[in-house]
NUMI-601560 format. One record per atom (N, C-alpha, C, O): residue in three letters; x, y, z. Coordinates in pm, whole numbers, plus 50000, padded with zeros to 5 digits. Each point is the difference from the previous one (the first is absolute). Layout:
NUMI-601560
ALAXYZ...
This chain:
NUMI-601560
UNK092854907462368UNK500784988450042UNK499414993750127UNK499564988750024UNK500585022650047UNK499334994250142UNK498804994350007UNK499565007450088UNK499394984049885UNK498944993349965UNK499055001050185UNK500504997750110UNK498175006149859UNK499224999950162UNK500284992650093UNK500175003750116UNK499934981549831UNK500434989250061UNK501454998850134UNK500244997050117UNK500455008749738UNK501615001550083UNK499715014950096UNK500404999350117UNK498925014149838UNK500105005650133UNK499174999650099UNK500075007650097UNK499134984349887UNK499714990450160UNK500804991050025UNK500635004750094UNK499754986349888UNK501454993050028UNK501135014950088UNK500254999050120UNK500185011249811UNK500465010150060UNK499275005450110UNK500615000650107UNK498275003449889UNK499375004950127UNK500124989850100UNK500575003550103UNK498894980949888UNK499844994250058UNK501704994150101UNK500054996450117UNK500995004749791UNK501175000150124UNK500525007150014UNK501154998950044UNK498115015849915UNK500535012250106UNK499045000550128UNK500375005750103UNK498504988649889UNK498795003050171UNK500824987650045UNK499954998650122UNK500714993249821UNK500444986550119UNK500765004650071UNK499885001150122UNK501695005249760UNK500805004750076UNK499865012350140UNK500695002450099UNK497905003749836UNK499715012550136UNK499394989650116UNK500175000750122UNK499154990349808UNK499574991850124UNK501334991850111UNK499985001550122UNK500684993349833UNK501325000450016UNK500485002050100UNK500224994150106UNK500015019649831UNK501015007750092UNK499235012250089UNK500555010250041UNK497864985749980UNK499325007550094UNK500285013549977UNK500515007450084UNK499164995949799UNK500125013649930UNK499075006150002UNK498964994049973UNK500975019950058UNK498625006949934UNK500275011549923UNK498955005949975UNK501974999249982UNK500715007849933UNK499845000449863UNK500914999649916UNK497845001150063UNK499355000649875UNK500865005949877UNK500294993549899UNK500055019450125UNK501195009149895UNK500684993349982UNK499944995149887UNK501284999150214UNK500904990949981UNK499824984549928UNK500894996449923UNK497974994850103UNK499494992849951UNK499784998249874UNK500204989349942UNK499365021050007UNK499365009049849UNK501594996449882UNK500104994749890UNK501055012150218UNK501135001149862UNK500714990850001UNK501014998449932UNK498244990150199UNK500844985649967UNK499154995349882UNK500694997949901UNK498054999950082UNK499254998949892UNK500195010249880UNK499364996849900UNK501275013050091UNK500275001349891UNK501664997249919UNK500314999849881UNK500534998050252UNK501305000049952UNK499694983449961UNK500654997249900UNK498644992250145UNK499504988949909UNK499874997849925UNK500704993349924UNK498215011850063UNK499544999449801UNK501275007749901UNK500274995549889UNK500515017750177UNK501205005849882UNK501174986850028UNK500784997749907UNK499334994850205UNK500994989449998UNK499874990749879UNK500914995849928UNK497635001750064UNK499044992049900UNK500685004649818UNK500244991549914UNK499915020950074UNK500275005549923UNK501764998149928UNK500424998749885UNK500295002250264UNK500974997449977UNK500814988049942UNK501074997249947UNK497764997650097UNK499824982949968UNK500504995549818UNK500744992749935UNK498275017550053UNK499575001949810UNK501345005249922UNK500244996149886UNK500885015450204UNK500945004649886UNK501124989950053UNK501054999949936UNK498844992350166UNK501294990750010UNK499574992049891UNK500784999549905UNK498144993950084UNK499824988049914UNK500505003649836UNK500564993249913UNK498945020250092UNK499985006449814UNK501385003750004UNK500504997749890UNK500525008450211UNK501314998950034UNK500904991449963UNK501095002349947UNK498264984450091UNK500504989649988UNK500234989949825UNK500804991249966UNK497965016349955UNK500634992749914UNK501055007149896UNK500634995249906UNK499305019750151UNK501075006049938UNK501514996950050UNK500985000449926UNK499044996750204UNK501374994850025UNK500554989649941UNK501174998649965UNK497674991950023UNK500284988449909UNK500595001549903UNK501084994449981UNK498325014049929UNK500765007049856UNK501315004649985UNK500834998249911UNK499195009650216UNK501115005849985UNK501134989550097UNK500965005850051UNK498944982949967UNK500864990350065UNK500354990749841UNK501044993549993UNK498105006849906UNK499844994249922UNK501055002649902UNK500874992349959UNK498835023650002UNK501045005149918UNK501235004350086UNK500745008049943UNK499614988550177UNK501295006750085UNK500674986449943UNK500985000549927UNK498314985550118UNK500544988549954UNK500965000849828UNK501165000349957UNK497824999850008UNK500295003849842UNK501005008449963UNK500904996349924UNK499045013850119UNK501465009749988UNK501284990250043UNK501034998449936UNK498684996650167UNK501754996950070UNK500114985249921UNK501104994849978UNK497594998849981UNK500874986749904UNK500465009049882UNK501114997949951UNK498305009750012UNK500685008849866UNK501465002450007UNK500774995549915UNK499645012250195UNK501285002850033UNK500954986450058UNK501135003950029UNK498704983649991UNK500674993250008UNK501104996449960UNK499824992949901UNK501355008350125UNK501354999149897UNK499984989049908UNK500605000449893UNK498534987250157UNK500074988449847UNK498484998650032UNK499634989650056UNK499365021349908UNK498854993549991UNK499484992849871UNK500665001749897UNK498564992850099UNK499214989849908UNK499315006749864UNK499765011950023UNK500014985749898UNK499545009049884UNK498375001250007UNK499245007849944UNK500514980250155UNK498105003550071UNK500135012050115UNK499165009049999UNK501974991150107UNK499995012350056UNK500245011549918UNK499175008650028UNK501644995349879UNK500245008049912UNK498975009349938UNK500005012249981UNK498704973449981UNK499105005649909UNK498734995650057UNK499294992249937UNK500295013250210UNK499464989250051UNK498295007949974UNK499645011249963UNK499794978650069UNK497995001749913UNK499555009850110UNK499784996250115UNK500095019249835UNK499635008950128UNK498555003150020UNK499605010350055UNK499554979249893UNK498845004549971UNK499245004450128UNK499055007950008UNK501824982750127UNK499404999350117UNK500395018050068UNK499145008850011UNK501544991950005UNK500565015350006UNK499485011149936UNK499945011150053UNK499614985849806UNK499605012349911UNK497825000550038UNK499195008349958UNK500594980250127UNK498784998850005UNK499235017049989UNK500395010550051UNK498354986649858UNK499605016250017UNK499495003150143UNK500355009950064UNK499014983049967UNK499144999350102UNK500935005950167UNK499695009150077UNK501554980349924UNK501355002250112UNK500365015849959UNK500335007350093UNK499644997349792UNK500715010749971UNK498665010950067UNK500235010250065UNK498814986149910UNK498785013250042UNK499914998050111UNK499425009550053UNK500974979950046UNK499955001850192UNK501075002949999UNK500155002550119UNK501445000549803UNK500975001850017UNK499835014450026UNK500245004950110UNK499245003749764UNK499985015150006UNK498725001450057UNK499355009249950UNK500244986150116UNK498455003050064UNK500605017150125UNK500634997450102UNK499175012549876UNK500255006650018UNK499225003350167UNK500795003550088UNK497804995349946UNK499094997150089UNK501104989750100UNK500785005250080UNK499164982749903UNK500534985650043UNK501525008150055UNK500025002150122UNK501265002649798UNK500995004650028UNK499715009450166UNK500434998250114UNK498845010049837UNK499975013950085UNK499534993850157UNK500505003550108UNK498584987849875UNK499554993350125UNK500694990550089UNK499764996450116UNK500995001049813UNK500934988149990UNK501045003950100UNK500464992650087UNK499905020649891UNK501115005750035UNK499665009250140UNK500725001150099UNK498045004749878UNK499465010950117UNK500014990250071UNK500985001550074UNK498014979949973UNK500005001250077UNK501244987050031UNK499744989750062UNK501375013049891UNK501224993450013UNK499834981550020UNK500624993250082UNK498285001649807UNK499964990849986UNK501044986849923UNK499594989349956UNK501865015950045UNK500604991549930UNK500354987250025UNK500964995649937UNK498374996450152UNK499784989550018UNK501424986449936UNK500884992850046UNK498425011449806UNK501334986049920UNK501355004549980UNK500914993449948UNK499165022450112UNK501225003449965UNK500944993750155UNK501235000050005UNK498144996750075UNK500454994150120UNK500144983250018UNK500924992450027UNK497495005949938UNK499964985449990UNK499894996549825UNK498904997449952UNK502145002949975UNK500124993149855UNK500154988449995UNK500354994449895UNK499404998550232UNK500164982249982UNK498784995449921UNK500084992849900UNK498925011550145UNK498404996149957UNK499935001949858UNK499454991949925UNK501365024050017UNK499764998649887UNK500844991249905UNK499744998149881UNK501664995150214UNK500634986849897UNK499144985650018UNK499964990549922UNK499295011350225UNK499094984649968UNK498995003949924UNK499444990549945UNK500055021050028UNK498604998549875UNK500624998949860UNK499544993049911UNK501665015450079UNK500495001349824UNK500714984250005UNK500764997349906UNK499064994150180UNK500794987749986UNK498824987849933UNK500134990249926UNK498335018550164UNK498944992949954UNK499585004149883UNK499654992749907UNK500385018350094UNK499735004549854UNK500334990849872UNK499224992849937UNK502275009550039UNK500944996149909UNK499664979949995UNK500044993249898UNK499725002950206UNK499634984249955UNK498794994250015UNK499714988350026UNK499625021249956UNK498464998849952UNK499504997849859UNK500775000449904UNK497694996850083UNK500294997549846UNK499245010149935UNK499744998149881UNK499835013250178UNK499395010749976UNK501245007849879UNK500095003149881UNK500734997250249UNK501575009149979UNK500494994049825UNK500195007249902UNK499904977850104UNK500584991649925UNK499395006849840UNK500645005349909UNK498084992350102UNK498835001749906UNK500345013449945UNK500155001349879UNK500035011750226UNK499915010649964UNK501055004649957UNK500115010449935UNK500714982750096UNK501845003149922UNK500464992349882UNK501065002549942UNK497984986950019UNK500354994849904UNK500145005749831UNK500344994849894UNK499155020150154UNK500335006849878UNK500285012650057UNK499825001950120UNK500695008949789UNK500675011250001UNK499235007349988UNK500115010250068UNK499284989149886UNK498875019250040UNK498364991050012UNK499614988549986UNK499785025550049UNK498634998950070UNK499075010949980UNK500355011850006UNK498624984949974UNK498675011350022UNK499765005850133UNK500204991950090UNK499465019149946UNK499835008050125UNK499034988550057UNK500104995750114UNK498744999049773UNK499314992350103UNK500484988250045UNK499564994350100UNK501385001649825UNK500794985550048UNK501055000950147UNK500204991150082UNK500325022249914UNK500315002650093UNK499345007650134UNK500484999750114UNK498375006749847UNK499514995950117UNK499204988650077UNK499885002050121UNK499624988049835UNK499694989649979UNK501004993850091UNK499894995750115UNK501025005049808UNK501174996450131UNK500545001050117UNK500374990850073UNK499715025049952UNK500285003450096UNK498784994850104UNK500484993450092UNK498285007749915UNK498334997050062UNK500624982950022UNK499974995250113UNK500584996449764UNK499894988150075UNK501344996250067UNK499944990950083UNK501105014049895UNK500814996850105UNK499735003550137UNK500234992550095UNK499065024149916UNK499565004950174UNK498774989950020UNK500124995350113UNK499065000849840UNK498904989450026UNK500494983650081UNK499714994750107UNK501584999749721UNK499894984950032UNK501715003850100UNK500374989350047UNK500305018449978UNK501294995050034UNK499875010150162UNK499854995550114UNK500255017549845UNK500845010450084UNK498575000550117UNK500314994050104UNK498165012149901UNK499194995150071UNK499804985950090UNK499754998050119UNK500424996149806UNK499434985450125UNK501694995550093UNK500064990450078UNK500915016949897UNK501674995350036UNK499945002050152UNK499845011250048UNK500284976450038UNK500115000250122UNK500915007450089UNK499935005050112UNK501084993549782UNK501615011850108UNK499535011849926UNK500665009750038UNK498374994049864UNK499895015750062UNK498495001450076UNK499745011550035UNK499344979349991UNK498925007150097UNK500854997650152UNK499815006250104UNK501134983149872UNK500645003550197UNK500685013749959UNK499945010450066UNK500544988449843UNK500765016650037UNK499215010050041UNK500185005950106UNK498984996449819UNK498165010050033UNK499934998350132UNK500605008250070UNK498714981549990UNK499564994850081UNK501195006450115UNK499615008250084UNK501724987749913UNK501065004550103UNK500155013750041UNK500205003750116UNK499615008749709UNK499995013749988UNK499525006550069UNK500485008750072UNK497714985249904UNK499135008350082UNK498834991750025UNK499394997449896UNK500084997450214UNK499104983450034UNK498885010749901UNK500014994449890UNK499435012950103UNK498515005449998UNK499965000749832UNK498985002149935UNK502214995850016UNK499984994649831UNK499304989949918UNK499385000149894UNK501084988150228UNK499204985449994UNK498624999849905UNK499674995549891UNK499715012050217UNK498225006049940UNK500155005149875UNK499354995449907UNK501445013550079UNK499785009549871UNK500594991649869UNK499315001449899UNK501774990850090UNK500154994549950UNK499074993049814UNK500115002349879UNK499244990950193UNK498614996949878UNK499915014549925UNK500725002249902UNK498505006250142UNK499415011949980UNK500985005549916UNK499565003449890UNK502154999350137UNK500655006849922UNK500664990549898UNK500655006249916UNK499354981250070UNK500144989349925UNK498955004549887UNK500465000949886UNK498545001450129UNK498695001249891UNK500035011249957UNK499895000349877UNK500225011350179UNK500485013049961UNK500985001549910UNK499675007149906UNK501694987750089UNK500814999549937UNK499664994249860UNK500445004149892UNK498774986250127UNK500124991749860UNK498685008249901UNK499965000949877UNK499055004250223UNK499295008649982UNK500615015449908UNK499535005149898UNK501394998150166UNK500385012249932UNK501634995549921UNK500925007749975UNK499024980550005UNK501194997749854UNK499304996749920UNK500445001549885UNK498094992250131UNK499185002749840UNK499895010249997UNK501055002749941UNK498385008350079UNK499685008349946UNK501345013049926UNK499755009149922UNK501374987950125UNK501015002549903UNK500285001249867UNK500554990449944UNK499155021249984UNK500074996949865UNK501125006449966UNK500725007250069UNK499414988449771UNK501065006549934UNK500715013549965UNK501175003049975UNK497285006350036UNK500135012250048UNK500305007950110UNK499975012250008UNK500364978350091UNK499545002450160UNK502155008049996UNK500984997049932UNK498775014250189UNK501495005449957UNK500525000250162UNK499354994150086UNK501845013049945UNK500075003350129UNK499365004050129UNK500154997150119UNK499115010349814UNK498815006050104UNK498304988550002UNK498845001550038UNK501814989649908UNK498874989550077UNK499134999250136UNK500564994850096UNK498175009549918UNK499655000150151UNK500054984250053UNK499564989549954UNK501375014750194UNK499964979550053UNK498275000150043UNK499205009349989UNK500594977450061UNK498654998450072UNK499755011050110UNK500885008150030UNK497984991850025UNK499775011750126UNK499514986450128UNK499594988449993UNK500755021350114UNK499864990950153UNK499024997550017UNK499644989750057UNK499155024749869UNK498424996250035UNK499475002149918UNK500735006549925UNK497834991350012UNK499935000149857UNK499385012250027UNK499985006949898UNK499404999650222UNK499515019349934UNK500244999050190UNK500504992450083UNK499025016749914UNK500265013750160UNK498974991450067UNK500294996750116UNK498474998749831UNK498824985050073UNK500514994250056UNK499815001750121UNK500974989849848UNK500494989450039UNK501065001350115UNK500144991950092UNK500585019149889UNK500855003350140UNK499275004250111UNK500244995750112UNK498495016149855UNK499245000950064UNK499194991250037UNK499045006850036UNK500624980449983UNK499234986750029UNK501264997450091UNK499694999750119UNK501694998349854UNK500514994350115UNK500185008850108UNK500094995950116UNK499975014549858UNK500135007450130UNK499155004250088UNK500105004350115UNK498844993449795UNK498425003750101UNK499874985050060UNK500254999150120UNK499414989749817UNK500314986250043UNK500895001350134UNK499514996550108UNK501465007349888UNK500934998650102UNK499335005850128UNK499644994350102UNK500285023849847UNK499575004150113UNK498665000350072UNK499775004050114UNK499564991849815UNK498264994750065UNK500194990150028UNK499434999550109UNK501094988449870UNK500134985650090UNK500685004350117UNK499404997450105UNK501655008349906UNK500705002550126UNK499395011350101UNK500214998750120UNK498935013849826UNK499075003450079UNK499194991850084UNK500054998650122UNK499214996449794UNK498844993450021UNK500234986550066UNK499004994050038UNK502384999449981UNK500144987450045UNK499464997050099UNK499484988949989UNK500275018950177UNK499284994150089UNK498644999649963UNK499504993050088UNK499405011049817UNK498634999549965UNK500054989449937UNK499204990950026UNK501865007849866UNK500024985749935UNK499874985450038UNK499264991149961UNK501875009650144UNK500434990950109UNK498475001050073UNK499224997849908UNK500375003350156UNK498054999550057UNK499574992449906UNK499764987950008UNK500135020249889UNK498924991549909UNK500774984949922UNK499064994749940UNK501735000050046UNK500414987350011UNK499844997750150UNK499094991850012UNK501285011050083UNK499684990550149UNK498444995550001UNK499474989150023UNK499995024149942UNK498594994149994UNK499234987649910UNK498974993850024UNK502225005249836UNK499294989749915UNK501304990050040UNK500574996749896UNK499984998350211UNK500484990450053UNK499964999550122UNK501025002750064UNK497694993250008UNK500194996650122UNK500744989350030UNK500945002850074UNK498964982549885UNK500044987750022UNK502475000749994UNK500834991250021UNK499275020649949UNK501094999650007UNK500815011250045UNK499695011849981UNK501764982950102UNK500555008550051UNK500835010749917UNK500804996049915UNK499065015650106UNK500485011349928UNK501664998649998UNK500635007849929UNK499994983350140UNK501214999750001UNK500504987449921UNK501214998149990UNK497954993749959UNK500364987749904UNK499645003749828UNK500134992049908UNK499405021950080UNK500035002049890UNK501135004749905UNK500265011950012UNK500174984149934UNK501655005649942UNK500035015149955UNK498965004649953UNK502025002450057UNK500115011749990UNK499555005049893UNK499485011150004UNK500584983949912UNK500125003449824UNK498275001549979UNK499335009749967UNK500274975150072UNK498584998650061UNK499585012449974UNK499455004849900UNK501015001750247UNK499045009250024UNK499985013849907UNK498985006049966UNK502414997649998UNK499985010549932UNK499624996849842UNK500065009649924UNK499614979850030UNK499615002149849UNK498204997350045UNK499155004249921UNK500514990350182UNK498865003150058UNK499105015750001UNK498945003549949UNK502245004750147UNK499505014649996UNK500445004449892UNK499095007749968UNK502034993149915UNK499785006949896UNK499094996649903UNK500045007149899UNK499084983050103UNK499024995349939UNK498305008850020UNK499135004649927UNK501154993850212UNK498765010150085UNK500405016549926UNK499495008049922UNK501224991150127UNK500975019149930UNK499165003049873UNK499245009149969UNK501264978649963UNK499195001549811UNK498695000249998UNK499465006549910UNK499774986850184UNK498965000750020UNK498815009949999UNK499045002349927UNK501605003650214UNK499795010650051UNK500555014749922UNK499215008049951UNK501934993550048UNK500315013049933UNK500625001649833UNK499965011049945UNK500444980350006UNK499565001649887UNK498614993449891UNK499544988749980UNK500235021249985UNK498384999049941UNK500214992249868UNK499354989649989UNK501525014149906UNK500224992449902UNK500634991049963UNK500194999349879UNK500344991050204UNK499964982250029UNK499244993949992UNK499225000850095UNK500474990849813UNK498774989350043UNK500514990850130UNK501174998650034UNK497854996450022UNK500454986050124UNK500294993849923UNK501215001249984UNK498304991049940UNK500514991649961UNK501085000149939UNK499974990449924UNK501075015650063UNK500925009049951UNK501174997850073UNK501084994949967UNK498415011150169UNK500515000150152UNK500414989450041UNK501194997350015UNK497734994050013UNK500064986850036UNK501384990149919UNK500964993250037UNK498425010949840UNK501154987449946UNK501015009249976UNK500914993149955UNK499285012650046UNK502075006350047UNK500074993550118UNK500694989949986UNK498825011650149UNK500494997050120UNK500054985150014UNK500634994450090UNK498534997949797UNK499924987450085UNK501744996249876UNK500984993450036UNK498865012249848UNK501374995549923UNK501315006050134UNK500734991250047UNK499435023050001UNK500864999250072UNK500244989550107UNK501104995550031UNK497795001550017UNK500194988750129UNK500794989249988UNK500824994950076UNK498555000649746UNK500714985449974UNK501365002749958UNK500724991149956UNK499615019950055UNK501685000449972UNK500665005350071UNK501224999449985UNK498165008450129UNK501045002250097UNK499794996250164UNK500745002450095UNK497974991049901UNK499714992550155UNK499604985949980UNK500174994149893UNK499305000650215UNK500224989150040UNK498634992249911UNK498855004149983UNK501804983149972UNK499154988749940UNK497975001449998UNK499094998949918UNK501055003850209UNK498065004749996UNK499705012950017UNK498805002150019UNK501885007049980UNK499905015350015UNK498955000449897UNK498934997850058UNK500875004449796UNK499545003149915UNK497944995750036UNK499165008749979UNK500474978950067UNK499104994850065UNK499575010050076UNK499105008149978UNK501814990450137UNK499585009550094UNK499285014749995UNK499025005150054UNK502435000849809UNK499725016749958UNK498414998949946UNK499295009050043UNK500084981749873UNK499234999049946UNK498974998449995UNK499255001649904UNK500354992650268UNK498944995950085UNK500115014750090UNK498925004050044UNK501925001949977UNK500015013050096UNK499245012349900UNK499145007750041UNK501374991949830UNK499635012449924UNK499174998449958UNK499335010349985UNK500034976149960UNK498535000249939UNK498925002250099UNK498885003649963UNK501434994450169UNK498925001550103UNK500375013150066UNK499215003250088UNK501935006349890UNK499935013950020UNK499485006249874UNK499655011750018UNK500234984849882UNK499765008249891UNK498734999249933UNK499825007349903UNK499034982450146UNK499134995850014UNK498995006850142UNK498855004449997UNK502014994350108UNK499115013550064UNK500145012649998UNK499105007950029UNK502154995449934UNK499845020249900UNK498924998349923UNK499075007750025UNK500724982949871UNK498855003349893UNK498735004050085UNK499395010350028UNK500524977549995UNK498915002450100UNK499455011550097UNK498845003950011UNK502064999450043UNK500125011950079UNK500365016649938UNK500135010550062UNK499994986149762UNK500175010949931UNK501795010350053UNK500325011749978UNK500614974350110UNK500775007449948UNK501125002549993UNK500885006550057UNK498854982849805UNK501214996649890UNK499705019349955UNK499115007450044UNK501974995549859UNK500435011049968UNK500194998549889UNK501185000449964UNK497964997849951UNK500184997949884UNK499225008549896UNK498995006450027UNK501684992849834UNK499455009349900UNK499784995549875UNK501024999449931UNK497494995449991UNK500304997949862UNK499844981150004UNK500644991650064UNK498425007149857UNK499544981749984UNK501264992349973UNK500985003349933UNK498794985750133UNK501074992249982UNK500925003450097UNK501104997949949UNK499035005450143UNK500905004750142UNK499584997050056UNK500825002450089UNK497964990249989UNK499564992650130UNK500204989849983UNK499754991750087
């Protein structure tokens, strides 16, 4: 789930925040970066949470027009196709999803159920909804089909729930995209066979990748005053205090890759940092990163020393 990209994005505003708050407390530092990325995570069973509440707001509805003392002979006999969905029913008994759900006391819509009457409000007068109710039964693939485009065209892009995100926990914002794609990512692959014990997505795709952020972390923050030198040196013409913060640290975790991990290509390097720049600093940052690293990474070669292993990595 967690993609390289996003845990540099993670490393990179956990060294701000140590920068910050004039931290050097590396250990401590470490399990703010990791309680991040599992926040990241948490991210994933509210959302898959969420469309089971839906369901079950769906059929709670349904029951009580049933029981109405003069209900209607459409409440009576009303089209449950939306309720019986196969797909709602396998995140319903998702047995994984439940257990997590509960350990880490994420019940979220059982508090705030407003969100889930403005999405089942969007739902229902959409023409997805319209289309898909216009008949009484369905193929597993028709229904999942469905479920993928309602979280795509309705419940994903819905402004009152990214402020809600956004209000929950600010450091969601980011993750957002990432578990948006994940999700839709792992409702295709849902099949008909698929039972309770469904595995959900994972936080990192192997033990690599966690290990990249945590070495990332802790060799940039070692190494930050050596880093910091070698940018002063490839910016004289400017003051070390007009460079923006972010600047500098996707600067030295760039050098970091450089230098201590061997199997990165630069060019690799380079364009992650200059994509982070343009999305989380300032208008010419990316310029800047780009003129700094090609002329640091250009005299490692030279000087033999880039750290690298295997053609196609310099």
């Amino acid at each position: 789930m967690l993609t390289r990209r996003h845990i540099r994005v993670k490393v990179m505003q956990s060294l701000y925040a140590m920068e910050q708050a004039n931290s050097d407390n590396l250990d401590k530092e470490r399990k703010f970066l990791l309680h991040s990325m599992d926040q990241m995570y948490d991210l994933l069973l509210v959302n898959l949470q969420l469309l089971v509440e839906i369901r079950k707001h769906v059929e709670d509805f349904i029951t009580k027009s049933q029981n109405k003392f003069l209900a209607t002979t459409e409440e009576k006999n009303p089209n449950q196709k939306f309720i019986t969905n196969d797909v709602f029913q396998l995140l319903e008994d998702n047995f994984p999803l439940k257990e997590q759900v509960e350990r880490k006391k994420l019940n979220y819509w059982e508090l705030d159920n407003e969100y889930i009457v403005i999405l089942w409000n969007e739902i229902k007068e959409s023409d997805i909804y319209k289309k898909y109710m216009s008949t009484n039964e369905s193929s597993f693939q028709e229904d999942k089909e469905f479920v993928i485009e309602i979280f795509k065209e309705i419940i994903a892009p819905n402004d009152k729930l990214y402020d809600y995100i956004e209000d929950k926990r600010l450091t969601w914002v980011d993750d957002v995209p990432v578990i948006n794609t994940t999700i839709v990512k792992f409702l295709r692959k849902i099949e008909e066979s698929s039972d309770e014990h469904m595995p959900l997505p994972k936080l990192f795709k192997d033990f690599e990748d966690k290990q990249f952020a945590l070495d990332l972390f802790r060799k940039t923050a070692l190494n930050s005053v050596e880093f910091e030198a070698e940018i002063e040196g490839k910016t004289p013409n400017w003051d070390k205090d007009r460079i923006a913060e972010l600047d500098k640290i996707n600067i030295k975790m760039a050098i970091c890759e450089f230098l201590k991990f061997p199997s990165i290509p630069v060019k690799v390097t380079i364009n992650e940092y200059l994509e982070l720049s343009k999305e989380y600093s300032t208008p010419k940052s990316s310029i800047f990163i780009n003129g700094i690293l090609d002329k640091i990474s250009k005299e490692y070669k030279q000087s033999n020393k880039l750290n690298k292993m295997g053609r196609g990595l310099m």
